[in-house]
TORKOL-4160 file (C-alpha; in steps of 0.2 Angstrom, whole numbers, padded with zeros to 4 digits, m for minus):
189
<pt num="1" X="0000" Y="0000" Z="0000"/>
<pt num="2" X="0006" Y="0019" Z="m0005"/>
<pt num="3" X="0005" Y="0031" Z="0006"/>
<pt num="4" X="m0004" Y="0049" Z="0002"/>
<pt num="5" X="0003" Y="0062" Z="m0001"/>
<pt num="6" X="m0001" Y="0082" Z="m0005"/>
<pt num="7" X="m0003" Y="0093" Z="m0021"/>
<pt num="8" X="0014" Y="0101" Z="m0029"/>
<pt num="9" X="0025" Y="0088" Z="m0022"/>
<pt num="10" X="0037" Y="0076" Z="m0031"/>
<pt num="11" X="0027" Y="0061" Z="m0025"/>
<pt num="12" X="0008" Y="0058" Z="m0031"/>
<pt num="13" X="m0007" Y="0063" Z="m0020"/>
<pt num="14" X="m0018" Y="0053" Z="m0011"/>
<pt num="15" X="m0016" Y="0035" Z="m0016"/>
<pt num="16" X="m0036" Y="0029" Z="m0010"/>
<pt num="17" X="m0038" Y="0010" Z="m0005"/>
<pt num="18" X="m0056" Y="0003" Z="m0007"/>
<pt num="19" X="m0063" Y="m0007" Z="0005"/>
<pt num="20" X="m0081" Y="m0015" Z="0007"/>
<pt num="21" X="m0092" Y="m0016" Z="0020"/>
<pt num="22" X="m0106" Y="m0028" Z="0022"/>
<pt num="23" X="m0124" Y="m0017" Z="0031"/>
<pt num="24" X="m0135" Y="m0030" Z="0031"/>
<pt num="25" X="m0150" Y="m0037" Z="0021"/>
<pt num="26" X="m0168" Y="m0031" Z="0021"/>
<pt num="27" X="m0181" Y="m0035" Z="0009"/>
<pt num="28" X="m0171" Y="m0044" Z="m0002"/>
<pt num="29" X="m0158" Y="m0030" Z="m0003"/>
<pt num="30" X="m0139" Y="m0033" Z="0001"/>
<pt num="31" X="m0133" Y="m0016" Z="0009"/>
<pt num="32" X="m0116" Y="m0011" Z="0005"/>
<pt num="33" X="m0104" Y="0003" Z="0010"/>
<pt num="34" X="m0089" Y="0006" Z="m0003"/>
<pt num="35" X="m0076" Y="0020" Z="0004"/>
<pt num="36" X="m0060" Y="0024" Z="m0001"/>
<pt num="37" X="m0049" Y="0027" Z="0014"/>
<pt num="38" X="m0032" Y="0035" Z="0014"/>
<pt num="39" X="m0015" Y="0031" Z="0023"/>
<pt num="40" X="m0004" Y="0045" Z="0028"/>
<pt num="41" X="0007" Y="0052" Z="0044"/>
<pt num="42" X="0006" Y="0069" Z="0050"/>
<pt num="43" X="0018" Y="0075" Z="0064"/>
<pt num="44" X="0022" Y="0092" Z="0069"/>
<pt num="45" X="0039" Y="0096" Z="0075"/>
<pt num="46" X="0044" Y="0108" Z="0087"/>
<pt num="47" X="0061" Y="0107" Z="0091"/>
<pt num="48" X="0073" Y="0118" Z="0099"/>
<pt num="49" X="0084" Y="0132" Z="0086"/>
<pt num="50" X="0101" Y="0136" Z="0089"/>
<pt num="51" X="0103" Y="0153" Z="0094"/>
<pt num="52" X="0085" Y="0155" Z="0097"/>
<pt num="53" X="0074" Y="0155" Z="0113"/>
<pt num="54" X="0061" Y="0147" Z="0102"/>
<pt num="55" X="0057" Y="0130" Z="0093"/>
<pt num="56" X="0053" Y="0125" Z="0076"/>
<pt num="57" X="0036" Y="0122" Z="0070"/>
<pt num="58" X="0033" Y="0113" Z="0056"/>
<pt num="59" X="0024" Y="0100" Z="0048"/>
<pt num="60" X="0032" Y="0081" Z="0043"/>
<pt num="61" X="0020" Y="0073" Z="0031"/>
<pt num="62" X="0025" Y="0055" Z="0028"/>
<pt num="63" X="0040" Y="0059" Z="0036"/>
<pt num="64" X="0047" Y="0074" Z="0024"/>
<pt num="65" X="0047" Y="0091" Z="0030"/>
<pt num="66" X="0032" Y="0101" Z="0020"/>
<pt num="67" X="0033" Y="0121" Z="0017"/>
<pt num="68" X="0012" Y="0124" Z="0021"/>
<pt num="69" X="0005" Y="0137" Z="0010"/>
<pt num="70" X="m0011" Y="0140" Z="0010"/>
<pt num="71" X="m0025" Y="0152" Z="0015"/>
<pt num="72" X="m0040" Y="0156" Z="0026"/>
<pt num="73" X="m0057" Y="0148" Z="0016"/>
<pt num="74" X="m0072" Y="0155" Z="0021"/>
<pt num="75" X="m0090" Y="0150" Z="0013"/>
<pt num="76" X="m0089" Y="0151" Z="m0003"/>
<pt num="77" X="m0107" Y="0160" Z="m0004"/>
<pt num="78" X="m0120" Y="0167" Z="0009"/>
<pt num="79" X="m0130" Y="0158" Z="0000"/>
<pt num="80" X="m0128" Y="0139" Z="0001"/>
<pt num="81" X="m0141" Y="0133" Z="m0011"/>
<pt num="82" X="m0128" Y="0143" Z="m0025"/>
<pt num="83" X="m0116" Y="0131" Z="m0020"/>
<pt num="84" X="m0114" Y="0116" Z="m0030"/>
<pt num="85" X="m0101" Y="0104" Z="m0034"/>
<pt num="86" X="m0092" Y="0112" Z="m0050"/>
<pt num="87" X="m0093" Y="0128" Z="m0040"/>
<pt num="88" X="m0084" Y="0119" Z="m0026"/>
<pt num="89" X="m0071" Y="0109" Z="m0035"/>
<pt num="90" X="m0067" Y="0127" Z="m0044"/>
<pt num="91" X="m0063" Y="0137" Z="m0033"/>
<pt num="92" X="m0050" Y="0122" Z="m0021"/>
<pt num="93" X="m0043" Y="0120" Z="m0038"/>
<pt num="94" X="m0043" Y="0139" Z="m0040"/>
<pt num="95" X="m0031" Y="0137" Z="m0024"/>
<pt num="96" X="m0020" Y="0123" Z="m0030"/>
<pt num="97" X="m0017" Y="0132" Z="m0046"/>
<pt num="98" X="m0010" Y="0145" Z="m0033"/>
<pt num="99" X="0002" Y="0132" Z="m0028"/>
<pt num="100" X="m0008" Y="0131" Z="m0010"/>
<pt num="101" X="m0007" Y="0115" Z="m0001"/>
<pt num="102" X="m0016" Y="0120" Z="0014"/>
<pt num="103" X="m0033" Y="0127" Z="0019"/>
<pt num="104" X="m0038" Y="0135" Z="0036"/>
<pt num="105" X="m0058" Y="0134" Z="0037"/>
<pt num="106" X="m0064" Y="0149" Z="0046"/>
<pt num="107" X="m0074" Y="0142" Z="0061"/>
<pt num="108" X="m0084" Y="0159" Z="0061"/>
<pt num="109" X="m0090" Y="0150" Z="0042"/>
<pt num="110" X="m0101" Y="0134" Z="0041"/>
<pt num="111" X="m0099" Y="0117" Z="0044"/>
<pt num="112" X="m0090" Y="0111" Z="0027"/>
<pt num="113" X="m0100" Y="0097" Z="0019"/>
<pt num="114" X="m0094" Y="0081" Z="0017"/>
<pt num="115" X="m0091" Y="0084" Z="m0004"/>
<pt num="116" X="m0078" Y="0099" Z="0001"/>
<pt num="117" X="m0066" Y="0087" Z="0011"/>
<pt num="118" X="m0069" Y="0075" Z="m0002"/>
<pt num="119" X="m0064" Y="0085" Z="m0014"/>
<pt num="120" X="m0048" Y="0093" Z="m0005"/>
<pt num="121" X="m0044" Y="0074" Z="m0004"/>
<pt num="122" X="m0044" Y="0071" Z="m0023"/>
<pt num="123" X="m0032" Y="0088" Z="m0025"/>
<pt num="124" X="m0022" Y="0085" Z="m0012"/>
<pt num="125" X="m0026" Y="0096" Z="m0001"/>
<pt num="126" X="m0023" Y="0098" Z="0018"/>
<pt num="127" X="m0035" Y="0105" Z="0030"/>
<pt num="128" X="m0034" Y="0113" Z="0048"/>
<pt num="129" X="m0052" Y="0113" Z="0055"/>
<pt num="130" X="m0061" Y="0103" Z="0068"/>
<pt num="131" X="m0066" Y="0089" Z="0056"/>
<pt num="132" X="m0061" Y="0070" Z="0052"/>
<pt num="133" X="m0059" Y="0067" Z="0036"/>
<pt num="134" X="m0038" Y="0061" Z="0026"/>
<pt num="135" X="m0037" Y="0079" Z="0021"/>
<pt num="136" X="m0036" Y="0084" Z="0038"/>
<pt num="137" X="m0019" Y="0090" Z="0046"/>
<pt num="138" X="m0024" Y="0097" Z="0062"/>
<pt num="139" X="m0039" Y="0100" Z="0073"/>
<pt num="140" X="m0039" Y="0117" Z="0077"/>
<pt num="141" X="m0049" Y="0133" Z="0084"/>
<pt num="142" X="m0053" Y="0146" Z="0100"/>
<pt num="143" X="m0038" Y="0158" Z="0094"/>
<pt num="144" X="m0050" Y="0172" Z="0093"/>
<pt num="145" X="m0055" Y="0169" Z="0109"/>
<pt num="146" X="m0040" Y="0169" Z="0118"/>
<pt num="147" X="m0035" Y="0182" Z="0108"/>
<pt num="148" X="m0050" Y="0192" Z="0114"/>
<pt num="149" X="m0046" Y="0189" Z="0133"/>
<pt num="150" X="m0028" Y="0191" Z="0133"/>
<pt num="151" X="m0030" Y="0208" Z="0123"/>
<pt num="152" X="m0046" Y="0212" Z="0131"/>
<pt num="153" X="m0057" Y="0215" Z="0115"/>
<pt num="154" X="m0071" Y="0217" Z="0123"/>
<pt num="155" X="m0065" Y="0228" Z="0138"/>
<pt num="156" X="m0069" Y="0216" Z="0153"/>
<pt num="157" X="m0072" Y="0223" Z="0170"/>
<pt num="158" X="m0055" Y="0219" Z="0181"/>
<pt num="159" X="m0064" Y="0210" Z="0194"/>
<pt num="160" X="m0073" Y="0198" Z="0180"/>
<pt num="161" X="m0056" Y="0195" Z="0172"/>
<pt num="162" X="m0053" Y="0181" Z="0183"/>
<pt num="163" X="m0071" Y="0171" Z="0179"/>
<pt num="164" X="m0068" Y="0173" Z="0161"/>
<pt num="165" X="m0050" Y="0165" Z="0161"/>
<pt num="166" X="m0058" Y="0151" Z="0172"/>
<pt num="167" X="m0072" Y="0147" Z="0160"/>
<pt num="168" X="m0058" Y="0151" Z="0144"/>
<pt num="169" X="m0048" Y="0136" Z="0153"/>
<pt num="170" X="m0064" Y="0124" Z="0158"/>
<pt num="171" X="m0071" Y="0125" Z="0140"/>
<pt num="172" X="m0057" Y="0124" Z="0129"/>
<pt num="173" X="m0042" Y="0116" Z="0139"/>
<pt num="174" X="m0052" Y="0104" Z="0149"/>
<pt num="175" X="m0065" Y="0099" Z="0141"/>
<pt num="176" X="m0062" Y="0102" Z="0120"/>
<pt num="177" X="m0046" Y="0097" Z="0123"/>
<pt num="178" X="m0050" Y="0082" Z="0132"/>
<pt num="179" X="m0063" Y="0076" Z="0119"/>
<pt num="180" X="m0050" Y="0078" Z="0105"/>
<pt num="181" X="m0036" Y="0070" Z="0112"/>
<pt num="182" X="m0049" Y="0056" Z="0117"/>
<pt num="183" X="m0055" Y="0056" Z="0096"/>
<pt num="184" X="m0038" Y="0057" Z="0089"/>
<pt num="185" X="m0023" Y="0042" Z="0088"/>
<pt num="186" X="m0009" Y="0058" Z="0087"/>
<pt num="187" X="0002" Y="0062" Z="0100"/>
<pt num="188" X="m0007" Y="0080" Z="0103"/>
<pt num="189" X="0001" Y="0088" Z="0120"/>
């Protein structure tokens, strides 16, 4: 078995396997699921950098170091009914003919439907959003609201600071993170 791989490199993108699953049998009907299903690793390395107080932070698909370049993808109308397939598989290729291999999904947008990860599958591109689908690279979200309490956005009285850090670290480090780590086989710390 290949493993997958992403748009614009040497190697050839996603390489599906099909495999069969039996439903069941009603009314004379046999039920069967056909999927293809994708193999890849992702790790993201942080490593320390000489001369630097910092680490790295990069991604390793596959075990080679990937340059992401991508963009932020919001919906790609206001209007979902507009949005159809050939409209979809447009304007991702639109992004692949920009030499982007990555997408960040807005999480201000909608839920993506099943078609659009399937379709960043077939061009070999990776996603980061809160999804579980092969074109998915890292969960991710809540950075506008940390950003919003550490910067104070929203100009939070001094003595409620306190309450909104404590419900900041219950929602999203406790308890999303939690369920993530529980959802996911990666090493996520």
């Amino acid at each position: 078995m290949e493993l997958g791989w992403i748009v614009n490199f040497e190697k050839s993108r996603l390489n599906p396997e099909t495999v069969q699953t039996f439903l069941g049998i009603q009314l004379d009907s046999v039920f069967i699921l056909s999927m293809q299903i994708y193999f890849r690793t992702v790790e993201l390395v942080e490593e320390p950098v000489g001369g630097s107080p910092g680490l790295s932070f990069y991604m390793k698909i596959n075990g080679v170091p990937i340059f992401l370049k991508g963009s932020n993808w919001i919906p790609a109308d206001s209007f979902q009914d507009r949005v159809n397939s050939d409209r979809l598989r447009n304007l991702l290729q639109s992004a692949v003919d920009a030499n982007m291999n990555t997408l960040r999904v807005w999480g201000g947008g909608i839920y993506e439907t099943d078609e659009f990860y399937s379709i960043c599958d077939d061009l070999g591109i990776m996603i980061r959003r809160l999804k579980s689908h092969p074109c998915i690279i890292v969960w991710s979200g809540n950075n506008e609201n940390e950003a919003a309490i550490a910067s104070d956005w929203f100009s939070i009285p001094s003595y409620m600071k306190e309450v909104y850090v404590k419900d900041y670290l219950t929602l999203y480090i406790k308890t999303i993170r939690e369920l993530v780590l529980q959802k996911t086989r990666s090493s996520v710390e």
